[in-house]
Structures are given as C-alpha cells and as structure tokens.
PyMOL CGO cylinders between C-alpha atoms (Angstrom):
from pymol import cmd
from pymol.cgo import CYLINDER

trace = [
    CYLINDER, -15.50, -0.87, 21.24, -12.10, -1.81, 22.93, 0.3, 1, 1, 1, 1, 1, 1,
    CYLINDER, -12.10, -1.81, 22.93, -8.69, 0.00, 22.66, 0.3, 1, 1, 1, 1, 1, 1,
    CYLINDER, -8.69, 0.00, 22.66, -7.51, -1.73, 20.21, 0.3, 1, 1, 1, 1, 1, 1,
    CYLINDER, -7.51, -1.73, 20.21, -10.36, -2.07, 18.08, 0.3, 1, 1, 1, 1, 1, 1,
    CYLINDER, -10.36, -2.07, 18.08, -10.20, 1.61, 18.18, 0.3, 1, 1, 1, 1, 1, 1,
    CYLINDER, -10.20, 1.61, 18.18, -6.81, 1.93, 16.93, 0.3, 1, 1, 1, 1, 1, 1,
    CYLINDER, -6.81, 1.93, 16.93, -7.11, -0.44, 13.92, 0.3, 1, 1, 1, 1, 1, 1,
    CYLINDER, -7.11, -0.44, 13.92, -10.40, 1.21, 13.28, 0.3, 1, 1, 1, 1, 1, 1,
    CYLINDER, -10.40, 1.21, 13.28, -8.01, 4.56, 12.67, 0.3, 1, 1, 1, 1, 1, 1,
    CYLINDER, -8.01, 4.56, 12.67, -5.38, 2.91, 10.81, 0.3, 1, 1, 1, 1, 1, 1,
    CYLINDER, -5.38, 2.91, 10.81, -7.96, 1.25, 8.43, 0.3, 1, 1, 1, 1, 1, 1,
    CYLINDER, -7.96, 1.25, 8.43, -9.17, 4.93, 7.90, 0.3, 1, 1, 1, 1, 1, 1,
    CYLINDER, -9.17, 4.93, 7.90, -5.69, 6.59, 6.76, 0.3, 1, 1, 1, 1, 1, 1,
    CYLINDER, -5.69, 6.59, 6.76, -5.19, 3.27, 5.18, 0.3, 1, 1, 1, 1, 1, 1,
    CYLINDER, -5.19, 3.27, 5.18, -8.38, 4.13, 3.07, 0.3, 1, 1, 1, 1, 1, 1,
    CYLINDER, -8.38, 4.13, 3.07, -7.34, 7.59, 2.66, 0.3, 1, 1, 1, 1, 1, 1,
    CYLINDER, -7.34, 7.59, 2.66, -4.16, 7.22, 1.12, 0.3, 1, 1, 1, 1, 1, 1,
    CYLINDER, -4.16, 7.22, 1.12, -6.04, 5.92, -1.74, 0.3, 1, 1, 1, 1, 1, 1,
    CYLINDER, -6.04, 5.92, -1.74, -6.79, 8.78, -3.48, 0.3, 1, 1, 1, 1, 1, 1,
    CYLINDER, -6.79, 8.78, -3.48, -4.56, 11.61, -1.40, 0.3, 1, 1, 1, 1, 1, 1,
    CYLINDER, -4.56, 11.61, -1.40, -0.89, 12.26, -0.91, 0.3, 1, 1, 1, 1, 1, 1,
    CYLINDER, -0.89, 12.26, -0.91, 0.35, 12.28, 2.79, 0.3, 1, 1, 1, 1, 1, 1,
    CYLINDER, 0.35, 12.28, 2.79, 0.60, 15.72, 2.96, 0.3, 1, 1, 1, 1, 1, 1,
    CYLINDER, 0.60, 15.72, 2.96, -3.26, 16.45, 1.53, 0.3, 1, 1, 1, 1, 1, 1,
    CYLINDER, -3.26, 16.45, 1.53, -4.33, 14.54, 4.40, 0.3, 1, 1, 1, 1, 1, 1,
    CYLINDER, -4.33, 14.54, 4.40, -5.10, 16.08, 7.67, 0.3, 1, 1, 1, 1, 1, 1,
    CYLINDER, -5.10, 16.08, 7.67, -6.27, 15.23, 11.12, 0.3, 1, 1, 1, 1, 1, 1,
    CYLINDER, -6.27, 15.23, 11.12, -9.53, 15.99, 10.35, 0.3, 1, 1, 1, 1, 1, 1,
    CYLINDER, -9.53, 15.99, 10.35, -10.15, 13.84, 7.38, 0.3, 1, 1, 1, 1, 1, 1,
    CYLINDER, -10.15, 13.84, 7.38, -8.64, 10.85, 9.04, 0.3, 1, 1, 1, 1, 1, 1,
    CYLINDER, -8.64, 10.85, 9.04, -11.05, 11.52, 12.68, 0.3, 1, 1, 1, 1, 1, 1,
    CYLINDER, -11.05, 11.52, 12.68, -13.92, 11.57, 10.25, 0.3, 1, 1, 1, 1, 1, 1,
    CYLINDER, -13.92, 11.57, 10.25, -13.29, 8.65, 8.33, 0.3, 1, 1, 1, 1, 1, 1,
    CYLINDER, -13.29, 8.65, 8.33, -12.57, 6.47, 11.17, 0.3, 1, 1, 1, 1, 1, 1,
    CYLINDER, -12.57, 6.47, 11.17, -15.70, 8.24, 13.03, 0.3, 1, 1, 1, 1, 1, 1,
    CYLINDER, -15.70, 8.24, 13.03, -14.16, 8.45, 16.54, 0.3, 1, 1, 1, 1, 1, 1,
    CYLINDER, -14.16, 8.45, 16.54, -12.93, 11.87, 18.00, 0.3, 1, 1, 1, 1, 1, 1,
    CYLINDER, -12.93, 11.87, 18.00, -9.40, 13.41, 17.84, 0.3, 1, 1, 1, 1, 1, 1,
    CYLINDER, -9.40, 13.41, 17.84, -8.90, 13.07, 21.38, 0.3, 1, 1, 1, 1, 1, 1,
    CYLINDER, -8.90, 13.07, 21.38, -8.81, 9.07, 20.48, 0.3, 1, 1, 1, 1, 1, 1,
    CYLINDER, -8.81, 9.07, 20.48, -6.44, 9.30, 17.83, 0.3, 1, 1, 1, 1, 1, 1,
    CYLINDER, -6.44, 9.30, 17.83, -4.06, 11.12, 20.08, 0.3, 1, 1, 1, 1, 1, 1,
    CYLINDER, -4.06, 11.12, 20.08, -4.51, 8.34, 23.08, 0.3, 1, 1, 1, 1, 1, 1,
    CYLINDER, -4.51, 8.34, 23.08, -3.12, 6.19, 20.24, 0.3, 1, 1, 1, 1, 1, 1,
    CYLINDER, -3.12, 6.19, 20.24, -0.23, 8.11, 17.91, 0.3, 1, 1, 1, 1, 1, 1,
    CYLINDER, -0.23, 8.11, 17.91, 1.58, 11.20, 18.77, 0.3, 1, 1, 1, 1, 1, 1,
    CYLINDER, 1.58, 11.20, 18.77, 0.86, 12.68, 15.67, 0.3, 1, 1, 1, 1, 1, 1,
    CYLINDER, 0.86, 12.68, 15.67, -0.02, 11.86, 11.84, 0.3, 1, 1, 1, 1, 1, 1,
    CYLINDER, -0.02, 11.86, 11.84, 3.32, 10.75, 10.80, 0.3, 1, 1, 1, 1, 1, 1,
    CYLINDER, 3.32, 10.75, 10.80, 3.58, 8.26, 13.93, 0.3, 1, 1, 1, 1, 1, 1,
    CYLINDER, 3.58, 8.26, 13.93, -0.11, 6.70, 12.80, 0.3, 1, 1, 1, 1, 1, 1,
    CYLINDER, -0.11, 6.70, 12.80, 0.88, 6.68, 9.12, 0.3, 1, 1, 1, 1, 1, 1,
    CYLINDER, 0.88, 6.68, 9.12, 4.55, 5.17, 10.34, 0.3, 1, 1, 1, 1, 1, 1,
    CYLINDER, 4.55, 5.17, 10.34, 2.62, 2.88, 12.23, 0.3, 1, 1, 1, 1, 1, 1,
    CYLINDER, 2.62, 2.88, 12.23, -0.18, 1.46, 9.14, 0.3, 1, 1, 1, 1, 1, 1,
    CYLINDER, -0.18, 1.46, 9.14, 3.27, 1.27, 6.94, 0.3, 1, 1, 1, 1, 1, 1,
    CYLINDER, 3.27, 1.27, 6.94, 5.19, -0.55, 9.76, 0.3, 1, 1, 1, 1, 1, 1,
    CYLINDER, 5.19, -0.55, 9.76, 1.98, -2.64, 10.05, 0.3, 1, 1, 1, 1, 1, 1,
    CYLINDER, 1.98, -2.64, 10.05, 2.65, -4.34, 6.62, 0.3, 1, 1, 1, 1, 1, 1,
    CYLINDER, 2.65, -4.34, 6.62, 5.65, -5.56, 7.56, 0.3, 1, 1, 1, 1, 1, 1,
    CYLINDER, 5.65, -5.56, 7.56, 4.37, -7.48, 10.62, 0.3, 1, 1, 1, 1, 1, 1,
    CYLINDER, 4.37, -7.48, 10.62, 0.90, -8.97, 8.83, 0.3, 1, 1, 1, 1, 1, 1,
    CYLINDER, 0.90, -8.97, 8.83, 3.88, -10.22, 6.09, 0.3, 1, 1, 1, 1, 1, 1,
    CYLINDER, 3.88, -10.22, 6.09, 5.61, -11.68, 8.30, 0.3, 1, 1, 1, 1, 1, 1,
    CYLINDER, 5.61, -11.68, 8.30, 1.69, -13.46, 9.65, 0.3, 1, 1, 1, 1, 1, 1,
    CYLINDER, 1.69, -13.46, 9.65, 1.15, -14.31, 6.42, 0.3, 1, 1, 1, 1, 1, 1,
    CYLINDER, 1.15, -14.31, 6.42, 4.44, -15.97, 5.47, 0.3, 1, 1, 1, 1, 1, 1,
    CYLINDER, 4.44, -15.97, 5.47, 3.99, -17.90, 8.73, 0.3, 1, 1, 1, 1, 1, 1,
    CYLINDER, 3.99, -17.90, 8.73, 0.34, -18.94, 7.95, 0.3, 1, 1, 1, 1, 1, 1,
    CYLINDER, 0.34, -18.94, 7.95, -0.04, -19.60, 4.16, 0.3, 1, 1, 1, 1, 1, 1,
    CYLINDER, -0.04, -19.60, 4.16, 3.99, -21.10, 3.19, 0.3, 1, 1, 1, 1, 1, 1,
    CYLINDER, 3.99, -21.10, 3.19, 3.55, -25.02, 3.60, 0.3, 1, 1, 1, 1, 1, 1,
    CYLINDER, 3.55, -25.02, 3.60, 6.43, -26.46, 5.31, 0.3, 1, 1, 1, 1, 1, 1,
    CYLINDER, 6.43, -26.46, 5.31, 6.29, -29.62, 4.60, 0.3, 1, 1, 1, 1, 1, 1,
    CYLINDER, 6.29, -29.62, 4.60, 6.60, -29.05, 0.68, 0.3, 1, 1, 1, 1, 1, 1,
    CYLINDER, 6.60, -29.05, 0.68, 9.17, -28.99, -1.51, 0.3, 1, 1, 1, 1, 1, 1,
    CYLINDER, 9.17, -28.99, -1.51, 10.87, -25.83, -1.59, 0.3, 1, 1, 1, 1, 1, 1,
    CYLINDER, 10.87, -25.83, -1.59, 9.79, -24.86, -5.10, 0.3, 1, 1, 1, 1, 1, 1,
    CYLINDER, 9.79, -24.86, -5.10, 6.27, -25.11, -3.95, 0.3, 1, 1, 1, 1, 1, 1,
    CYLINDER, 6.27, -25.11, -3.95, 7.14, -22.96, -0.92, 0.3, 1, 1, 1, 1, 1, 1,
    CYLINDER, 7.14, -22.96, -0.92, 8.52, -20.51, -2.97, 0.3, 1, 1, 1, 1, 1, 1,
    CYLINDER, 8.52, -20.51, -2.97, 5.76, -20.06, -5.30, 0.3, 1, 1, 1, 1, 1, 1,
    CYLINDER, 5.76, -20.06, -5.30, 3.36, -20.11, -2.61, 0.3, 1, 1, 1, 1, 1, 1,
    CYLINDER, 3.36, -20.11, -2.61, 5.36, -17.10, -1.25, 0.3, 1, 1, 1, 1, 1, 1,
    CYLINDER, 5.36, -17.10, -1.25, 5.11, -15.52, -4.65, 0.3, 1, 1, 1, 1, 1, 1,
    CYLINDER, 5.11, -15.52, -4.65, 1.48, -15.65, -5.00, 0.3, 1, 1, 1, 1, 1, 1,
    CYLINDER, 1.48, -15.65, -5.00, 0.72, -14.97, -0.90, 0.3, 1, 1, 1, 1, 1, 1,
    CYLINDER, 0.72, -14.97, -0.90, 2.43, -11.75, -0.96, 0.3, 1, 1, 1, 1, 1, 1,
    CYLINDER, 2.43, -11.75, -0.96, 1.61, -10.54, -4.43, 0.3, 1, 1, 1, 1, 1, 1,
    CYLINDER, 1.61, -10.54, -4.43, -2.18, -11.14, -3.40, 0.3, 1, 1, 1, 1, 1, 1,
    CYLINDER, -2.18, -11.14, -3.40, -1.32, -8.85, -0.31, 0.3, 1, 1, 1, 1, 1, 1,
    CYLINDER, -1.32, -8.85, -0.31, -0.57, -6.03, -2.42, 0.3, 1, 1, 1, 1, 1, 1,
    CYLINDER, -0.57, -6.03, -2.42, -3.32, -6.42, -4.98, 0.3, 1, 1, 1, 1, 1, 1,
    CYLINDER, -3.32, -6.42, -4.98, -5.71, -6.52, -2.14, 0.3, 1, 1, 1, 1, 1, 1,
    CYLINDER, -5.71, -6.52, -2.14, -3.84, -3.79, -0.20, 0.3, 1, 1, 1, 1, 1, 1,
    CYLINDER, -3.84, -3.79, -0.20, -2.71, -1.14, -2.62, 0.3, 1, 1, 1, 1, 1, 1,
    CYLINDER, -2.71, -1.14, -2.62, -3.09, 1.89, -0.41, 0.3, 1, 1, 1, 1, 1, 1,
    CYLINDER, -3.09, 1.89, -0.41, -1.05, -0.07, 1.97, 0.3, 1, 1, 1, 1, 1, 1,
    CYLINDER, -1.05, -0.07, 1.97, 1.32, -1.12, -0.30, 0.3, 1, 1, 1, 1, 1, 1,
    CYLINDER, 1.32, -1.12, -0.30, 1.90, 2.71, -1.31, 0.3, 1, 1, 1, 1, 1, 1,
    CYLINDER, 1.90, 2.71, -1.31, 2.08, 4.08, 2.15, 0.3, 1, 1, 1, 1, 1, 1,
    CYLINDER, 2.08, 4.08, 2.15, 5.37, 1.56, 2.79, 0.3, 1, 1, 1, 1, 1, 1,
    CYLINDER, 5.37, 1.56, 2.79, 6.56, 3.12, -0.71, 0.3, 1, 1, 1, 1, 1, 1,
    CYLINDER, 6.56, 3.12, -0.71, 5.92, 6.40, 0.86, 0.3, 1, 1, 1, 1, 1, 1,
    CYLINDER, 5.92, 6.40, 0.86, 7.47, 5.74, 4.14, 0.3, 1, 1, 1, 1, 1, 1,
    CYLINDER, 7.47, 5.74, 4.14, 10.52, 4.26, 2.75, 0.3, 1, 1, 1, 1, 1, 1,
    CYLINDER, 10.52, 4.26, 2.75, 11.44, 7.52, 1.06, 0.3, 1, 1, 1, 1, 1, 1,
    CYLINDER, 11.44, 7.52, 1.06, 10.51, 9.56, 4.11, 0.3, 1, 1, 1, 1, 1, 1,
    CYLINDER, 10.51, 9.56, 4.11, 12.64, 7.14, 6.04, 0.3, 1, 1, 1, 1, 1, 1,
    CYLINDER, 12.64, 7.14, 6.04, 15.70, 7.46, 4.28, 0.3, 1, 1, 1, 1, 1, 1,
    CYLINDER, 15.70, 7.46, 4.28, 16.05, 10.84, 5.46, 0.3, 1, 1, 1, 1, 1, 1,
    CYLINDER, 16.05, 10.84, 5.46, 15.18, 10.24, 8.99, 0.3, 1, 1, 1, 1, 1, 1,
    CYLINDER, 15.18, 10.24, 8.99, 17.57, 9.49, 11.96, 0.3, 1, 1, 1, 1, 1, 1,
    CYLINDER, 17.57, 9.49, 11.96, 17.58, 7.73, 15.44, 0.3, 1, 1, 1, 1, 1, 1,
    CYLINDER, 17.58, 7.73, 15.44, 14.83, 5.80, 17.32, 0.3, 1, 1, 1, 1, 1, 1,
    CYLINDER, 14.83, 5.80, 17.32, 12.56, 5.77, 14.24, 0.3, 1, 1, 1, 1, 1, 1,
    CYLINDER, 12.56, 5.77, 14.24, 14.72, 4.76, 11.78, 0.3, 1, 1, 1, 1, 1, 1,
    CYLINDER, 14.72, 4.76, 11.78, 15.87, 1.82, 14.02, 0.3, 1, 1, 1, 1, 1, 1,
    CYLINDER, 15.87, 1.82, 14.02, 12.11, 1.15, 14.51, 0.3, 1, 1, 1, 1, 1, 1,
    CYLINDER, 12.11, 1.15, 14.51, 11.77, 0.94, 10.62, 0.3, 1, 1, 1, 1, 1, 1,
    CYLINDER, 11.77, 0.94, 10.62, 14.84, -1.41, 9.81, 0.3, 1, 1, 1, 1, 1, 1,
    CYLINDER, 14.84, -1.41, 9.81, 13.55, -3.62, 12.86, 0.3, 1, 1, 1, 1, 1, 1,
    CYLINDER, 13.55, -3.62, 12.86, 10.63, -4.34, 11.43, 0.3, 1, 1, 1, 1, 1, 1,
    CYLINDER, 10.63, -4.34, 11.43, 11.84, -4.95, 8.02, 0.3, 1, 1, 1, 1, 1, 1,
    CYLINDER, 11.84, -4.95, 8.02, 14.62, -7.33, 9.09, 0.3, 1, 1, 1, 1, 1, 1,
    CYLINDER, 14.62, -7.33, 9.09, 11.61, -9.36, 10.80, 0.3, 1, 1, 1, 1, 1, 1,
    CYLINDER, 11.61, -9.36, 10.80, 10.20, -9.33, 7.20, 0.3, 1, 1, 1, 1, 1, 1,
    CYLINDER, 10.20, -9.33, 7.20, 13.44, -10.18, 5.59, 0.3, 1, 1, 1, 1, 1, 1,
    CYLINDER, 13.44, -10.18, 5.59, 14.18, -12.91, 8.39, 0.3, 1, 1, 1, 1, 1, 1,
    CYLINDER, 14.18, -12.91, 8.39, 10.74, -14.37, 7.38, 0.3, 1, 1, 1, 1, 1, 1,
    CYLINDER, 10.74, -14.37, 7.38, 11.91, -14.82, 3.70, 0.3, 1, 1, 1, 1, 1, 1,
    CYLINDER, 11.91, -14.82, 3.70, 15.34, -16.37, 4.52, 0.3, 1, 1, 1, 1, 1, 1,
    CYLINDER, 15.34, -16.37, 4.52, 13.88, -18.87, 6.42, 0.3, 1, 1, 1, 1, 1, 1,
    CYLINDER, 13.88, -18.87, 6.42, 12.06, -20.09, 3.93, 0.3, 1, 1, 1, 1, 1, 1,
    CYLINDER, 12.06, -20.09, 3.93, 15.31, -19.78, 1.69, 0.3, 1, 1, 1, 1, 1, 1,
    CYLINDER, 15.31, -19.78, 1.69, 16.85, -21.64, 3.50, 0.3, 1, 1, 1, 1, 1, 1,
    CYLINDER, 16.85, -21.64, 3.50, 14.71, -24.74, 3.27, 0.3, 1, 1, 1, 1, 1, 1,
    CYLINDER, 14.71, -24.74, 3.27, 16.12, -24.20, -0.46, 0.3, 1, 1, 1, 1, 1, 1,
    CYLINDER, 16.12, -24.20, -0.46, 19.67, -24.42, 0.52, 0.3, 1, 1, 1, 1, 1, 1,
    CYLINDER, 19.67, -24.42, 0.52, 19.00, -27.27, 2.42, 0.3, 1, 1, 1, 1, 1, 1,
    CYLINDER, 19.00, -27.27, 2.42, 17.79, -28.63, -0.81, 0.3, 1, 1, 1, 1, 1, 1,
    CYLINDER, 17.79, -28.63, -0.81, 20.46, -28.06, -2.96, 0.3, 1, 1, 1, 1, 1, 1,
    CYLINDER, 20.46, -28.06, -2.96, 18.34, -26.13, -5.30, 0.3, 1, 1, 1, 1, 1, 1,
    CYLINDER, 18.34, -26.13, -5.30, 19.65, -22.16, -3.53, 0.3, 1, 1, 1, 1, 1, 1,
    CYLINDER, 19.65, -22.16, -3.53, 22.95, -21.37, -3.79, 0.3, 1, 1, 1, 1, 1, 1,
    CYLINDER, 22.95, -21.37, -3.79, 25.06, -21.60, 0.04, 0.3, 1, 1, 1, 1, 1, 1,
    CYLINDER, 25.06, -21.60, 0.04, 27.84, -19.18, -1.13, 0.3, 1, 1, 1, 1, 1, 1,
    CYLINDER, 27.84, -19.18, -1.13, 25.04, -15.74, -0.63, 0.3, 1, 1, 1, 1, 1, 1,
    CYLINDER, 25.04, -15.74, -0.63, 23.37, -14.79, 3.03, 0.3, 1, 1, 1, 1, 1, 1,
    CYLINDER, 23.37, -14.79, 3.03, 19.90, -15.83, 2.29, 0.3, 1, 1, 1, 1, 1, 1,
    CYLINDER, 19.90, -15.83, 2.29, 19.22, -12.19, 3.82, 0.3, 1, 1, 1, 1, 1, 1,
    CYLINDER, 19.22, -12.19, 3.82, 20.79, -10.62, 0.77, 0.3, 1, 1, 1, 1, 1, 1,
    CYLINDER, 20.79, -10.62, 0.77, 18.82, -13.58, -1.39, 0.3, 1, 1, 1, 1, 1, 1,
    CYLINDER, 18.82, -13.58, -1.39, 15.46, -12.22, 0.49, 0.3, 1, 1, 1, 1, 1, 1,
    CYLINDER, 15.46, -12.22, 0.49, 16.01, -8.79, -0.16, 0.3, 1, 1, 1, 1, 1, 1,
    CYLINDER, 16.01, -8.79, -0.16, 16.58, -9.83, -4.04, 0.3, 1, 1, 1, 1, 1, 1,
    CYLINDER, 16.58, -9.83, -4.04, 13.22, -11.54, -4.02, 0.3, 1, 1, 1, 1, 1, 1,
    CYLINDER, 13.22, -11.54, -4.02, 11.44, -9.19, -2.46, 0.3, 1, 1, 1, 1, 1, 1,
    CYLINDER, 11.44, -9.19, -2.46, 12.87, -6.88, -5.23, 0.3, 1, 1, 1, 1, 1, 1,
    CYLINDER, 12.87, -6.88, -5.23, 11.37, -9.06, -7.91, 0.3, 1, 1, 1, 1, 1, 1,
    CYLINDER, 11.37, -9.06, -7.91, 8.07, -9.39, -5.63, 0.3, 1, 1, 1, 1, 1, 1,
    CYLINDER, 8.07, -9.39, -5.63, 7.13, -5.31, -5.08, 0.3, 1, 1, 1, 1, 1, 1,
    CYLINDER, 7.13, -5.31, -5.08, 8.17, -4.69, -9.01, 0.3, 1, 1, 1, 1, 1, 1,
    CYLINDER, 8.17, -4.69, -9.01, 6.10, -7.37, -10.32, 0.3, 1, 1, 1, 1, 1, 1,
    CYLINDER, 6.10, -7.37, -10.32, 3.25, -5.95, -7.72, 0.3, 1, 1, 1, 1, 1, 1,
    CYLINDER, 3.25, -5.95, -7.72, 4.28, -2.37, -9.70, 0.3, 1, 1, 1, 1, 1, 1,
    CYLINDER, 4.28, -2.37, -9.70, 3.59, -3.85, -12.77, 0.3, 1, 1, 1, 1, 1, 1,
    CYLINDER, 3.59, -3.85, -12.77, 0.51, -1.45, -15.10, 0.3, 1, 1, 1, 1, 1, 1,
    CYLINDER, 0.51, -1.45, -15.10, 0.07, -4.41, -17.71, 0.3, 1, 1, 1, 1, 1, 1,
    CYLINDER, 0.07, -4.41, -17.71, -3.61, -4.94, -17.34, 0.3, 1, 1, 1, 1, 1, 1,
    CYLINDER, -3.61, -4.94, -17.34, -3.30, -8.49, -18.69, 0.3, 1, 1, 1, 1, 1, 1,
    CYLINDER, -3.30, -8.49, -18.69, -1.06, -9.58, -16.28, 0.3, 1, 1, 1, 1, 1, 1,
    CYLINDER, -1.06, -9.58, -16.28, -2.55, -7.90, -13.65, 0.3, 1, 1, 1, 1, 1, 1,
    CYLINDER, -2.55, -7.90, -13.65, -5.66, -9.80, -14.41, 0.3, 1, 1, 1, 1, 1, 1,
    CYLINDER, -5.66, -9.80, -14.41, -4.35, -13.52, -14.95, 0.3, 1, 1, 1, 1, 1, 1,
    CYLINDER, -4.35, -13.52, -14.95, -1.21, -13.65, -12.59, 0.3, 1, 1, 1, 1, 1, 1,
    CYLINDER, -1.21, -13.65, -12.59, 1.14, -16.01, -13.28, 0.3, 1, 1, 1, 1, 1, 1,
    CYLINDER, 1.14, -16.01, -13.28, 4.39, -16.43, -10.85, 0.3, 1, 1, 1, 1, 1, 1,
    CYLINDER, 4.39, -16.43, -10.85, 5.58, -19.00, -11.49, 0.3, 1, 1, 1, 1, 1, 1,
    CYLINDER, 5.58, -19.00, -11.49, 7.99, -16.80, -13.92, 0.3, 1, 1, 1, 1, 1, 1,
    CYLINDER, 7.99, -16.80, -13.92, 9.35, -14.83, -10.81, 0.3, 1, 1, 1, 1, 1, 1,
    CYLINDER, 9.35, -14.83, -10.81, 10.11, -18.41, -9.26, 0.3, 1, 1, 1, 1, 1, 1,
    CYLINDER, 10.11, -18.41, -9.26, 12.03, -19.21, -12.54, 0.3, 1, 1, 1, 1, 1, 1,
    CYLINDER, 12.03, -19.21, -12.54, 13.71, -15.74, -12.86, 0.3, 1, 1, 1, 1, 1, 1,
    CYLINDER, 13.71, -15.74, -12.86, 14.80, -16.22, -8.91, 0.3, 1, 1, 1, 1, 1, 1,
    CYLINDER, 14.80, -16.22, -8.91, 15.83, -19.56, -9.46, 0.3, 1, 1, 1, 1, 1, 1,
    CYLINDER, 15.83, -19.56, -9.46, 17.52, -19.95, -12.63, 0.3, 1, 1, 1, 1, 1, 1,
    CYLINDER, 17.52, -19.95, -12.63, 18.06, -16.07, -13.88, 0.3, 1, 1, 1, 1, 1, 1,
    CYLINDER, 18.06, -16.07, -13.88, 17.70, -15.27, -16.97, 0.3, 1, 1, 1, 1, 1, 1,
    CYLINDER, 17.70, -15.27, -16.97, 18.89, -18.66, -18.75, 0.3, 1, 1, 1, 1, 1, 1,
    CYLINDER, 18.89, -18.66, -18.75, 15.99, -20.90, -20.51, 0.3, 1, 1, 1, 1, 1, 1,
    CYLINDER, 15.99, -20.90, -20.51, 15.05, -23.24, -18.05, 0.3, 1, 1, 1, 1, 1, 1,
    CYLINDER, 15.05, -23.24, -18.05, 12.61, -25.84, -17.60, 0.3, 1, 1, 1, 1, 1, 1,
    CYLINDER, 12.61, -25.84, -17.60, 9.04, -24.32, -16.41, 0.3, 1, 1, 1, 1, 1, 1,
    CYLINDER, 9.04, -24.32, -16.41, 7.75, -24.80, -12.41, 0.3, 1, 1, 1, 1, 1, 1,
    CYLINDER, 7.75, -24.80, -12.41, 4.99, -27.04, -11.79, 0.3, 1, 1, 1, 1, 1, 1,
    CYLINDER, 4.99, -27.04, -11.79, 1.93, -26.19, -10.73, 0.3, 1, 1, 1, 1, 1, 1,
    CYLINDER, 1.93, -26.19, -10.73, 1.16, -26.17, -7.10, 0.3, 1, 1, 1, 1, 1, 1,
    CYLINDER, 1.16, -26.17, -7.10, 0.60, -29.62, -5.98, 0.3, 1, 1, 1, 1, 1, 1,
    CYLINDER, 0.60, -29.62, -5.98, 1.24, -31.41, -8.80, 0.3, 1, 1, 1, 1, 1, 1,
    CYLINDER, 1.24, -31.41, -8.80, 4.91, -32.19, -7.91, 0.3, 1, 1, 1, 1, 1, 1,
]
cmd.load_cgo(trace, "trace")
C-alpha cells in the first residue's frame, strides 16, 4: 500500500469514528485499530490527533471545492448552475455526515485557536468560498445576482442556507429533497416568486 493510500486509509477511519464518538472519546488507539495499520504510521503522517482530525475536516473543504469544479455545468444558465450546486453539496453531506460534523466540530475548536493553524483553516475555506463566488458570478453576469454585494459575502450566505438545510431533522424532507426552494429563497428572499425549473428543462 503506498503513502498516501495509507494516510487516507487513517482519515477514512477517524472519519468513521466520529460517527458515533465525540473527539475527545476517541483515542489513538481506536483510530490505529480501525484503520488497521500501526501507530508508528499514523505519526509518519499527523503530529498528533487534533492535526489528523484538522486534517479529515480541512479535507472537506478541498473535495468541495473538486466537486464544485466537477459536477456545476458551465455552460448552463446560471439558475441551473445554482441548483446543481444546491443538490451537489447537499448530497455531500447526506453521504458524509461524520464528515460534515467533524468541520462543525473543528469550526468551534478553531475559533479559539491562534497562528499558523488558524491561517491554515481560513485558507482553505476561502478556497471553498472562492469556489462559490465564481459560480455567483456567472449570475451577476446574468443580471439575475445583485452587483452592489462581494459575491464572497453572497457565498458565505449560501453556504449558510446550504449546511442548515443539510441540519435539517424533518424526515420527510430528508427523504424527498427538494432545492429548488433554497435556489428561490437565495434568489428572490422571502417574496412569492415564480418556482425554478427543473434541471434541464429550461
């Protein structure tokens, strides 16, 4: 198995951990066994446990970015982009809860922190939150997004709207997603609006 194979192999395993433990429940140990390689390993690759969970929750940021990149259309229209940016990254979180909670649980933890990791943190996020205002600003381009806000502060809005829907305990909507609503809420706000079409049919 190569070096890196190794190293994803280990952040898979805290990944799966996280499932059903808090940070602080897991040790060392449990993560070596999970991921079936010897400590000695995990210590060629992270200084410690809170650099390998910092670097699974950091991780998130850069397959988001990957995924943006891959799945948004760029030849659509932009409310087609949007949408498809809606549905990409709220499948990411369904299919990558444990994930999804370990960036929760890193963001708190990071608030506190200072110097070289913190900066590591808010790097990676503005690569996320660059990722989002490009594609915002195929909307302002458009006409349909307002020019008079950064499309940075626009991103950060939708990403809001993106990790609270992902939040969301309704069972119902859990099961039949439907967002085109956070399109609509993005677009138009709160106001009655007409509905967004389905993708590809205009």
């Amino acid at each position: 198995m190569s070096r890196s194979d190794k190293r994803e192999k280990i952040m898979r395993a805290a990944e799966k951990l996280f499932t059903s433990r808090r940070f602080h429940q897991i040790t060392l140990d449990d993560i070596v066994h999970e991921a079936r390689v010897g400590k000695g390993t995990v210590y060629k690759h992270f200084k410690d446990k809170d650099d390998l969970f910092f670097q699974v929750a950091t991780s998130g940021f850069d397959e988001m970015c990957d995924l943006l990149r891959r799945e948004v259309p760029r030849d659509a229209p932009f409310a087609e982009q949007l949408l498809h940016v809606c549905v990409s990254v709220s499948a990411f979180f369904a299919s990558r809860r444990q994930l999804f909670r370990m960036i929760q649980a890193e963001e708190a933890r990071i608030a506190w922190c200072h110097g070289k990791i913190r900066e590591q943190w808010a790097s990676k996020r503005r690569a996320l939150l660059a990722a989002f205002s490009d594609i915002l600003r195929h909307g302002v381009a458009e006409g349909i997004v307002r020019s008079d806000v950064p499309p940075e502060l626009l991103a950060t809005f939708l990403m809001g709207m993106l990790r609270t829907r992902s939040r969301s305990t309704d069972t119902e909507e859990t099961e039949n997603p439907d967002y085109r609503f956070v399109v609509e809420l993005f677009l138009h706000g709160a106001g009655r609006r007409e509905p967004v079409a389905e993708i590809g049919n205009g």
